[in-house]
N, C-alpha and C positions, 0 to 999 in steps of 0.2 A: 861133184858127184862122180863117183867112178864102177865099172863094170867090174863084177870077178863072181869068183867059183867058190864055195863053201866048201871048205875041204876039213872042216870039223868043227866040234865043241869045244868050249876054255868053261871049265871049273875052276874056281877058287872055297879054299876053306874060311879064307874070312877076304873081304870086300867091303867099299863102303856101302851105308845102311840104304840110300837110294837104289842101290842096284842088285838087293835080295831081290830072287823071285822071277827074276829078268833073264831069257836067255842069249847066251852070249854064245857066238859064231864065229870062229874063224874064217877069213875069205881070201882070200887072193888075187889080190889083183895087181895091175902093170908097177904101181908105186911100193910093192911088199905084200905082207901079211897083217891084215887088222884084224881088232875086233871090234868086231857089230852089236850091238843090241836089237833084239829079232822081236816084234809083236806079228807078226804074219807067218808063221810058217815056216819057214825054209827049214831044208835039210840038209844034210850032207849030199852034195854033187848038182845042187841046184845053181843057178845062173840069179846071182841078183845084181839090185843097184843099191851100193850105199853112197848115208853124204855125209859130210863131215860139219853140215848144220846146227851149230850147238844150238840156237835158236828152235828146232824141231827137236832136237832131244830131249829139251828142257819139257817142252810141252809135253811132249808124250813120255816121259816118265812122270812130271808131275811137279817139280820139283827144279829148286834153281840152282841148290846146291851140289850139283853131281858131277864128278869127273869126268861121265862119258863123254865120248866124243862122236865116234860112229852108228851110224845107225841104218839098218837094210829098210829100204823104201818102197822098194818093188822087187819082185821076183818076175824073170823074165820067161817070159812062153818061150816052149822050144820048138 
């Protein structure tokens, strides 16, 4: 699990079919630049926690087949 800053959105014009729909978040944190898959909210300039839990992505996309990796777990009160 690591802390970091949302410093934008990632579009893509085609993706796999799991991950239509889904918003995906650039973040920042101490190991680089990821991206997240967001079901809560966050914005550009918010503080979150992603984890690299494939086990919790799988879940909450749905599905076993998907690439992702990252996923924002909490958003941190400031």
């Amino acid at each position: 699990m690591l802390k970091g800053k949302v410093i934008g959105t990632a579009t893509s014009t085609m993706k796999h079919s799991s991950l239509v729909g889904w918003k995906m978040l650039l973040v920042l944190a101490d190991d680089g630049v990821m991206i997240a898959l967001d079901n809560l909210g966050a914005g550009v300039g918010d503080n979150v926690m992603i984890s690299s839990d494939g086990k919790y992505v799988r879940e909450m996309i749905g599905t076993r087949t998907t690439p992702a990796r990252w996923a924002v777990v909490g958003i941190v009160d400031s």
